[in-house]
mmCIF file of the N, C-alpha and C atoms, coordinates in Angstrom:
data_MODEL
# 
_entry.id   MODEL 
# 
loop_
_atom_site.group_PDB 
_atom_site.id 
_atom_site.type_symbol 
_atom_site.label_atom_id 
_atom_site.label_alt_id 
_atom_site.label_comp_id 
_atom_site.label_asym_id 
_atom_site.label_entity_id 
_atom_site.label_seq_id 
_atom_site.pdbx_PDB_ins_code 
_atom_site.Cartn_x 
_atom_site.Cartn_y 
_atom_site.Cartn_z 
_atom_site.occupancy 
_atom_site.B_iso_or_equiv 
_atom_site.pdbx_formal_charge 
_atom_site.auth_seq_id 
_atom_site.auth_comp_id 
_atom_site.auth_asym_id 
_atom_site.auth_atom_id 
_atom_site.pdbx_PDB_model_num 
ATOM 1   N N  . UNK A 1 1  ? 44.182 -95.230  180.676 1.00 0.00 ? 1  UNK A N  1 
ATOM 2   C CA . UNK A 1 1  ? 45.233 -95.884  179.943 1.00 0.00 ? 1  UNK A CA 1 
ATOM 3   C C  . UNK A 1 1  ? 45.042 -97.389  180.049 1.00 0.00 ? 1  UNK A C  1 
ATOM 4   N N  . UNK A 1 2  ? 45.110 -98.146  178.645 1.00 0.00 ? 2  UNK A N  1 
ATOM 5   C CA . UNK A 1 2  ? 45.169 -100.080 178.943 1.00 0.00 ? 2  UNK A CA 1 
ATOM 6   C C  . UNK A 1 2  ? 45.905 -99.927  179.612 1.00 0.00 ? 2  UNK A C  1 
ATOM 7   N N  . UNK A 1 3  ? 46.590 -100.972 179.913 1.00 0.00 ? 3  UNK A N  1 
ATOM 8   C CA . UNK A 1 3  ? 47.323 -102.482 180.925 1.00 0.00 ? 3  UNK A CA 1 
ATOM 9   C C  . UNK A 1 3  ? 48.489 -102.351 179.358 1.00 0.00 ? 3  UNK A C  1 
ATOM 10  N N  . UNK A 1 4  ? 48.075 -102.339 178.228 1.00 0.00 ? 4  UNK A N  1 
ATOM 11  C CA . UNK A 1 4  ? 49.275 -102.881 177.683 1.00 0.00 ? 4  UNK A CA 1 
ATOM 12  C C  . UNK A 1 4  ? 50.264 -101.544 177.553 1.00 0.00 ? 4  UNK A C  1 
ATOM 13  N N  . UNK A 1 5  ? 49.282 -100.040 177.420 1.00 0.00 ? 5  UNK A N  1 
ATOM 14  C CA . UNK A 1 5  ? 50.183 -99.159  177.378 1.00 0.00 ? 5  UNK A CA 1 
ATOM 15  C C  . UNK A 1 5  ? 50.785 -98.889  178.685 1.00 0.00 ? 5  UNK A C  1 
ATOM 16  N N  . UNK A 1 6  ? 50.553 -98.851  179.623 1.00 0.00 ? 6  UNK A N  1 
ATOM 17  C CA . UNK A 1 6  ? 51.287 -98.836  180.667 1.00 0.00 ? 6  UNK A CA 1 
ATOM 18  C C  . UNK A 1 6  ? 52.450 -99.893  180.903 1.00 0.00 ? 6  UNK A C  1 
ATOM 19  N N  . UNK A 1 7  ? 52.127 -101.223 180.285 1.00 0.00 ? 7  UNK A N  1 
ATOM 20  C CA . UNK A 1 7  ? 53.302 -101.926 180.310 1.00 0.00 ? 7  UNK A CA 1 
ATOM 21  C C  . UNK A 1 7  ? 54.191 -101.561 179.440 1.00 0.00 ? 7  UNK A C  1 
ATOM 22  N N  . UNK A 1 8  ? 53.973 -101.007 178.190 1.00 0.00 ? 8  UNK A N  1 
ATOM 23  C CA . UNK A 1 8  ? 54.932 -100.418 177.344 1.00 0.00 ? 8  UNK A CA 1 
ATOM 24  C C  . UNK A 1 8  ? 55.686 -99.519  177.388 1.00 0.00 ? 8  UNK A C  1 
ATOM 25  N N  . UNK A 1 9  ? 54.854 -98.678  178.518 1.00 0.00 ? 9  UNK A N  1 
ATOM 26  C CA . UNK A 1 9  ? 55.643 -97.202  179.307 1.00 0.00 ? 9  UNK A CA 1 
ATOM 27  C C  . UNK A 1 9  ? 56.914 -97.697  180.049 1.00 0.00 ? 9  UNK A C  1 
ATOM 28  N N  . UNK A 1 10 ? 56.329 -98.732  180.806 1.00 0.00 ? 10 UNK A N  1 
ATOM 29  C CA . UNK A 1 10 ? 57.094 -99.003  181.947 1.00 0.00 ? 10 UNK A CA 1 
ATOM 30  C C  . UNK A 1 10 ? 58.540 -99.453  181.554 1.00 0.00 ? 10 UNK A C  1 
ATOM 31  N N  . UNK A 1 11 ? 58.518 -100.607 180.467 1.00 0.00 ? 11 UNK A N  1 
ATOM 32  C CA . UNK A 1 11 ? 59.567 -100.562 179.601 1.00 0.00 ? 11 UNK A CA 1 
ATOM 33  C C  . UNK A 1 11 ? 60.434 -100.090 179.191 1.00 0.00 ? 11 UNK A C  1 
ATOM 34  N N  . UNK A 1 12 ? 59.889 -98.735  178.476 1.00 0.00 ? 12 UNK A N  1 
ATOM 35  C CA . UNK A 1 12 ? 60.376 -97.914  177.698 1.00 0.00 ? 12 UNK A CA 1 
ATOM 36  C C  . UNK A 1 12 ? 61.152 -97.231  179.277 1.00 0.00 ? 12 UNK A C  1 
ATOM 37  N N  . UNK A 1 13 ? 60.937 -96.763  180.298 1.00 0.00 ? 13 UNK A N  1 
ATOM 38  C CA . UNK A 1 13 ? 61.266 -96.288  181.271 1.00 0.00 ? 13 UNK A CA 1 
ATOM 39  C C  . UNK A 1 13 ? 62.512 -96.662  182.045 1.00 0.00 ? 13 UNK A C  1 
ATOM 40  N N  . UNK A 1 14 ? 62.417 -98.301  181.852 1.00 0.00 ? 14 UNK A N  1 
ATOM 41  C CA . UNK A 1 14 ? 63.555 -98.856  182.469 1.00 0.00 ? 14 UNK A CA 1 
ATOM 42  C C  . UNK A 1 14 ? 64.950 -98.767  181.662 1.00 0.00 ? 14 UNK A C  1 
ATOM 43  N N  . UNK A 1 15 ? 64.058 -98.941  180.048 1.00 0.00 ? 15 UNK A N  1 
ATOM 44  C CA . UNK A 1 15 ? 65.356 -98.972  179.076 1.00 0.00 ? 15 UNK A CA 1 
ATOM 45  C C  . UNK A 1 15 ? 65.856 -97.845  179.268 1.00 0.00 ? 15 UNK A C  1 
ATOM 46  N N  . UNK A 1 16 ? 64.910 -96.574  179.595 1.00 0.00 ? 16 UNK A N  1 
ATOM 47  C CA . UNK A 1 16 ? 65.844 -95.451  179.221 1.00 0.00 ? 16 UNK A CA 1 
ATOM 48  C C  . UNK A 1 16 ? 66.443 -95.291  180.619 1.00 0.00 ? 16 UNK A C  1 
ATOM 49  N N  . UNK A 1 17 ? 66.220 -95.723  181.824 1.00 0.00 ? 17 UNK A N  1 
ATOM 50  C CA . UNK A 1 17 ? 66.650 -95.883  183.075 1.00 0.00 ? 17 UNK A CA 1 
ATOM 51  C C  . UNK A 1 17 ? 68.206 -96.595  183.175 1.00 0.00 ? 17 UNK A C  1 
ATOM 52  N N  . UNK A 1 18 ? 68.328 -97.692  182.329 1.00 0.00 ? 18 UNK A N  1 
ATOM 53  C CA . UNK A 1 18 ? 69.278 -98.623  182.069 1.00 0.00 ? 18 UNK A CA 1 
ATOM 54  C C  . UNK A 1 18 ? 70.660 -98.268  181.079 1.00 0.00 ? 18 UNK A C  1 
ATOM 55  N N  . UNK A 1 19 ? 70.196 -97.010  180.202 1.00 0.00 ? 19 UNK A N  1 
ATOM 56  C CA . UNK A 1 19 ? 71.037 -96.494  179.053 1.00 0.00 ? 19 UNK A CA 1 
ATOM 57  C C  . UNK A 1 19 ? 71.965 -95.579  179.891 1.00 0.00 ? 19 UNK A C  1 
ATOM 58  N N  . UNK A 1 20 ? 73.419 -95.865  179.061 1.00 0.00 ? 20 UNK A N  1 
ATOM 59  C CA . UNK A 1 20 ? 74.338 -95.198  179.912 1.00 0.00 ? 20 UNK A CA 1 
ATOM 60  C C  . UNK A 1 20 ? 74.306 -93.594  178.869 1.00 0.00 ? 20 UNK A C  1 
ATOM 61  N N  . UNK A 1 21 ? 75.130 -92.321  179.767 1.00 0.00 ? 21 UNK A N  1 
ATOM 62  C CA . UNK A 1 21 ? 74.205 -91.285  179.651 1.00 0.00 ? 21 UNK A CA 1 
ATOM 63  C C  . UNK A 1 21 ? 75.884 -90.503  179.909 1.00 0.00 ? 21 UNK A C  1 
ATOM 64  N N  . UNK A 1 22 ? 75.922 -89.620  178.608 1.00 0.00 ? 22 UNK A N  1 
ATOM 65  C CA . UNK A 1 22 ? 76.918 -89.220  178.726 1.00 0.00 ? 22 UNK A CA 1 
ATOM 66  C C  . UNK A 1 22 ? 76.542 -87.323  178.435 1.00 0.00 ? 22 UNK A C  1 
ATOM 67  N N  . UNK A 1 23 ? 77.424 -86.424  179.378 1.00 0.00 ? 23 UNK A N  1 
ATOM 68  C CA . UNK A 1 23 ? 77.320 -85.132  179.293 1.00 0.00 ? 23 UNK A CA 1 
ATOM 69  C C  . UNK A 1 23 ? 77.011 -84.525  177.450 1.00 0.00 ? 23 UNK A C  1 
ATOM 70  N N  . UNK A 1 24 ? 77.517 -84.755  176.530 1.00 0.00 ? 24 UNK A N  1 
ATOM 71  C CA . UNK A 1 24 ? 77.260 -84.605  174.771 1.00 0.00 ? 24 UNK A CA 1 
ATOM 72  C C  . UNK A 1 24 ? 75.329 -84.611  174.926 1.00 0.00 ? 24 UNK A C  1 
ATOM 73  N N  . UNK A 1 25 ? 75.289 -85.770  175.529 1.00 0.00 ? 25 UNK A N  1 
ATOM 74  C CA . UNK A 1 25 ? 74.024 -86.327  174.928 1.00 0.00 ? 25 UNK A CA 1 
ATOM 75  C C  . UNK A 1 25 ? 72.807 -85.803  175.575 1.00 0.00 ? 25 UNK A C  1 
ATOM 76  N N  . UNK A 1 26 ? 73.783 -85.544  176.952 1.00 0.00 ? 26 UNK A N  1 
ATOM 77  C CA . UNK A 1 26 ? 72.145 -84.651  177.727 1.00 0.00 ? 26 UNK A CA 1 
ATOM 78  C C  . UNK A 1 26 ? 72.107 -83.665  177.764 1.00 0.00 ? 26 UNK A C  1 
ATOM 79  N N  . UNK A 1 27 ? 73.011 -82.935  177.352 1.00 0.00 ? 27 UNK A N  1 
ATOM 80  C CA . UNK A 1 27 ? 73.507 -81.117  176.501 1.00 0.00 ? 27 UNK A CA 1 
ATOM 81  C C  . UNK A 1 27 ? 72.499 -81.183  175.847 1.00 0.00 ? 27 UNK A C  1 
ATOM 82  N N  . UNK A 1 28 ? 72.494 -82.490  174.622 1.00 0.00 ? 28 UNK A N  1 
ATOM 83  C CA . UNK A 1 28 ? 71.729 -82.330  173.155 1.00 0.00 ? 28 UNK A CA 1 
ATOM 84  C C  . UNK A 1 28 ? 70.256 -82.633  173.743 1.00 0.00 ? 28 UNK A C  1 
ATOM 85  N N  . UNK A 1 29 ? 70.194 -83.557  174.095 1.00 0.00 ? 29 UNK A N  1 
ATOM 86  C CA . UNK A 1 29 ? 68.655 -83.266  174.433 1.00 0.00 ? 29 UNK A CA 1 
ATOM 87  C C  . UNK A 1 29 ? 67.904 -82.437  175.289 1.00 0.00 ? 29 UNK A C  1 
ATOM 88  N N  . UNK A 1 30 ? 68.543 -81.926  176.365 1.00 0.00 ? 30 UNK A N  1 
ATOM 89  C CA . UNK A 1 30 ? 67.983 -80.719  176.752 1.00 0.00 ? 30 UNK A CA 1 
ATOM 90  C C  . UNK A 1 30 ? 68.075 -79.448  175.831 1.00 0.00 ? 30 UNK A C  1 
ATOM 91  N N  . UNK A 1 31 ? 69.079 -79.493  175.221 1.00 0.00 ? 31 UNK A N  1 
ATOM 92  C CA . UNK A 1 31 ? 68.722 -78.132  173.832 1.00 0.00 ? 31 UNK A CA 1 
ATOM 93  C C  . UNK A 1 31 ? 67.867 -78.533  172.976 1.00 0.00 ? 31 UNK A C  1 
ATOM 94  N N  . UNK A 1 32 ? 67.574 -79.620  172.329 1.00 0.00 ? 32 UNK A N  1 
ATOM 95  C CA . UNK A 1 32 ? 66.802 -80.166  171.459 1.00 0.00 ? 32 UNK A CA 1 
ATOM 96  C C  . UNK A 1 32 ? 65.160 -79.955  172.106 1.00 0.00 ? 32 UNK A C  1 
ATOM 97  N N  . UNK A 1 33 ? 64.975 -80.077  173.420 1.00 0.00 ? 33 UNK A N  1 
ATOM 98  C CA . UNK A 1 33 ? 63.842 -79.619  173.850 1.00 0.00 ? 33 UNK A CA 1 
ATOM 99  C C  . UNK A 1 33 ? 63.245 -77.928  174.276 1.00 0.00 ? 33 UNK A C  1 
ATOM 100 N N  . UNK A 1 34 ? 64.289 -77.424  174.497 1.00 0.00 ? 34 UNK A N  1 
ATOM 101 C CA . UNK A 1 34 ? 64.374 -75.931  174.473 1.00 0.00 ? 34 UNK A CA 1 
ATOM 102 C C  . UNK A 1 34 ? 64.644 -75.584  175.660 1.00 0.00 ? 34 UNK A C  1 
ATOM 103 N N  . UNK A 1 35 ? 65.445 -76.695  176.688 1.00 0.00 ? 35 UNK A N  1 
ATOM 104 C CA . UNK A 1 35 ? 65.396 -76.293  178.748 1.00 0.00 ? 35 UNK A CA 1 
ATOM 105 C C  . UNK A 1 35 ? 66.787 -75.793  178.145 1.00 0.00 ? 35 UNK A C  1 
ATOM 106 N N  . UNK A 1 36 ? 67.641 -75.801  177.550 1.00 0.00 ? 36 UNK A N  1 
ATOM 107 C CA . UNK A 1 36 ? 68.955 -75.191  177.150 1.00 0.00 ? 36 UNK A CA 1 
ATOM 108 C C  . UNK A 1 36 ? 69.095 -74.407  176.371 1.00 0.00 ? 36 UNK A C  1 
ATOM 109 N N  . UNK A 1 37 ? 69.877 -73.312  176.588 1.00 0.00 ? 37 UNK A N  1 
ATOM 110 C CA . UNK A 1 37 ? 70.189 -72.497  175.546 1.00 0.00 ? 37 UNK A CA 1 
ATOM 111 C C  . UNK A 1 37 ? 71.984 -73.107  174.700 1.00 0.00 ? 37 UNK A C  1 
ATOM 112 N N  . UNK A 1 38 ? 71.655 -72.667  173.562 1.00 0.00 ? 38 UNK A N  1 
ATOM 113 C CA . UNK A 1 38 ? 73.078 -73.420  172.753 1.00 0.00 ? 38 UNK A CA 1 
ATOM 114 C C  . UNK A 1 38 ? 74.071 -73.038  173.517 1.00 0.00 ? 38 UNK A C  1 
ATOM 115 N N  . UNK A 1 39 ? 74.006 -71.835  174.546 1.00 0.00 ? 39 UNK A N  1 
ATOM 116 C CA . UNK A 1 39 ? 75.910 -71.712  175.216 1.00 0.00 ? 39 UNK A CA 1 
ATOM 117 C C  . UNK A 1 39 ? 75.589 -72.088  176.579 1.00 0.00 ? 39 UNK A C  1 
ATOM 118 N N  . UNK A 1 40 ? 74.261 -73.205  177.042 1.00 0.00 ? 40 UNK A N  1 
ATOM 119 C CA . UNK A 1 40 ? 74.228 -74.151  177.697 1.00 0.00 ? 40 UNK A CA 1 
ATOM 120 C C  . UNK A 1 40 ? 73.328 -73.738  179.316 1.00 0.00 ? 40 UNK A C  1 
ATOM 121 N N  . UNK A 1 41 ? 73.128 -72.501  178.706 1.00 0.00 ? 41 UNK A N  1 
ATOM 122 C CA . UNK A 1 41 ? 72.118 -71.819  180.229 1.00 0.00 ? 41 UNK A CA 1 
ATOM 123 C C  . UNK A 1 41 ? 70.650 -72.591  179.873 1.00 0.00 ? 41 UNK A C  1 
ATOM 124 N N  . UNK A 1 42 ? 69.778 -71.796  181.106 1.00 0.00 ? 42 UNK A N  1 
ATOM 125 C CA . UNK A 1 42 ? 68.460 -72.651  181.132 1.00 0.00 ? 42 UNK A CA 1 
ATOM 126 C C  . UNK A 1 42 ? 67.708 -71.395  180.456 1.00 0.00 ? 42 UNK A C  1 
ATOM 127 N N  . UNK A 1 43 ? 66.813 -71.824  179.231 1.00 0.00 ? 43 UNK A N  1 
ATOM 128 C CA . UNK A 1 43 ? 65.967 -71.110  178.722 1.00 0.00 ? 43 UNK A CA 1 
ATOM 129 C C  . UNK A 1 43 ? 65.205 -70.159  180.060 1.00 0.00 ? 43 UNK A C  1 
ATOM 130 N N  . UNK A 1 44 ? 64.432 -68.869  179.479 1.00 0.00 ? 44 UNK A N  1 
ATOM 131 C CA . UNK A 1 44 ? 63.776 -68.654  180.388 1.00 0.00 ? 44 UNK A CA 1 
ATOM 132 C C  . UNK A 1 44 ? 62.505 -69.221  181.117 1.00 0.00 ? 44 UNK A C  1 
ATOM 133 N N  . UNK A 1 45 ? 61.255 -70.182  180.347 1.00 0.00 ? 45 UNK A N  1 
ATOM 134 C CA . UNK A 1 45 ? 61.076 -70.571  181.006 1.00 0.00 ? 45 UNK A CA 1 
ATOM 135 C C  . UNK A 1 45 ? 61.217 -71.928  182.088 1.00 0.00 ? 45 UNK A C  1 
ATOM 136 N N  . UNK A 1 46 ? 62.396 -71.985  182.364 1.00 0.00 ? 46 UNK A N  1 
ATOM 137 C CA . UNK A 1 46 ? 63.037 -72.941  183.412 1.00 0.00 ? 46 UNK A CA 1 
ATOM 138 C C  . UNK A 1 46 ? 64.290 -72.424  183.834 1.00 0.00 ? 46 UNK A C  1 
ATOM 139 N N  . UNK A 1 47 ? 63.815 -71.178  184.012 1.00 0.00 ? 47 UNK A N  1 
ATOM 140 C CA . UNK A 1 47 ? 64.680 -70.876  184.991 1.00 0.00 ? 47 UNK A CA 1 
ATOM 141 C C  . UNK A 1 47 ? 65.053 -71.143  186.334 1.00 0.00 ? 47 UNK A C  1 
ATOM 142 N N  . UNK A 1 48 ? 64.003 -71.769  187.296 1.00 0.00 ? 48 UNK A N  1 
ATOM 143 C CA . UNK A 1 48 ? 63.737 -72.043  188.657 1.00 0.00 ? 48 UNK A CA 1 
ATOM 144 C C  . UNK A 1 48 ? 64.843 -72.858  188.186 1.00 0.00 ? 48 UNK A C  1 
ATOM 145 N N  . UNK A 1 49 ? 64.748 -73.800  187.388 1.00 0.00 ? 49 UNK A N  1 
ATOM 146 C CA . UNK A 1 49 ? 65.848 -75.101  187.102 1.00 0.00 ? 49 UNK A CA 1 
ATOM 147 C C  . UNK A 1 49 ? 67.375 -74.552  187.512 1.00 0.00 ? 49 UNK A C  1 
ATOM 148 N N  . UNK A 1 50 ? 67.603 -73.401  187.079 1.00 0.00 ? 50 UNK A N  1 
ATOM 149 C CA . UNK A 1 50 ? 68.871 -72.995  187.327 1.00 0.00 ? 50 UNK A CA 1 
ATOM 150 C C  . UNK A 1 50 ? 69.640 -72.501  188.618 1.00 0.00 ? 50 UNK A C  1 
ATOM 151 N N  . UNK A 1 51 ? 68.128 -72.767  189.446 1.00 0.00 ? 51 UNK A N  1 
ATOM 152 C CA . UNK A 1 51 ? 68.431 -72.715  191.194 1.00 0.00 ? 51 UNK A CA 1 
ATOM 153 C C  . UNK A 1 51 ? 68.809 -73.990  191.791 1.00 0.00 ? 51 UNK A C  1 
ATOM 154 N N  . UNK A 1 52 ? 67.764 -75.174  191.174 1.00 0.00 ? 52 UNK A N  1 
ATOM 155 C CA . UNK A 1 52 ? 68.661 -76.570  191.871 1.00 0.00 ? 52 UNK A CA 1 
ATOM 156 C C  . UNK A 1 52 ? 69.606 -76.756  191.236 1.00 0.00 ? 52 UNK A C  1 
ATOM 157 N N  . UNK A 1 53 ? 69.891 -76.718  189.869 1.00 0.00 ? 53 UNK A N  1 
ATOM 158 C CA . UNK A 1 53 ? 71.222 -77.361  189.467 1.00 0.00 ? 53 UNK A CA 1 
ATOM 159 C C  . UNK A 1 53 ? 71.958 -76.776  190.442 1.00 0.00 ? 53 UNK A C  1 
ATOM 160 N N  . UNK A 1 54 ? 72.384 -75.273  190.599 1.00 0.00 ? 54 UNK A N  1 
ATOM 161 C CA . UNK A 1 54 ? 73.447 -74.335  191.187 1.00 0.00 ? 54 UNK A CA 1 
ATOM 162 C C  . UNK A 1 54 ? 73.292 -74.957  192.846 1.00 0.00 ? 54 UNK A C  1 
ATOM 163 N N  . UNK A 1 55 ? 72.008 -75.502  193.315 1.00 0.00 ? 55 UNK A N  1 
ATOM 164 C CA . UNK A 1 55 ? 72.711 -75.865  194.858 1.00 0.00 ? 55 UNK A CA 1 
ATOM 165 C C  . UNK A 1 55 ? 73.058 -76.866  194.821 1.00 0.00 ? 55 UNK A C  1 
ATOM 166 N N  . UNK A 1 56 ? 72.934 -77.998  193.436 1.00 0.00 ? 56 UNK A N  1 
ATOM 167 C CA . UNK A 1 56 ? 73.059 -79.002  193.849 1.00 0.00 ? 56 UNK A CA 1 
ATOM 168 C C  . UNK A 1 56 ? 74.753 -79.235  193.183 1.00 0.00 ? 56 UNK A C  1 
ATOM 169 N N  . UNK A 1 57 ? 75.378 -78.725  193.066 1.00 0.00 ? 57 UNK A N  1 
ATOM 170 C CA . UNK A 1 57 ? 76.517 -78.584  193.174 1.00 0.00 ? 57 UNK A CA 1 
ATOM 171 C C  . UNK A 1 57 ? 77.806 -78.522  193.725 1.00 0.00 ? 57 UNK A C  1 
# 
């Protein structure tokens, strides 16, 4: 990888580090990627996922 894409990563990382982040929006993008199912469980493959959320609770 350049020097400039990595600086562009890094960027992009903080901004999205910096963006405030509301339950709607990370529903939608985890369904939009397929780790959610629409009535909000974890697809099957990420299911392991549905062991930390539940301890980390």
């Amino acid at each position: 990888m350049e020097l400039k894409q990595i600086a562009l990563l890094t960027d992009l990382a903080k901004n999205a580090n910096s963006e405030k982040k509301d339950k709607e929006k990370v529903v939608a993008t985890l369904q939009s990627a397929k780790i959610l199912t629409k009535s909000g469980n974890f697809t099957s493959y990420f299911s392991n996922l549905s062991r930390v959320a539940n301890s980390s609770k």
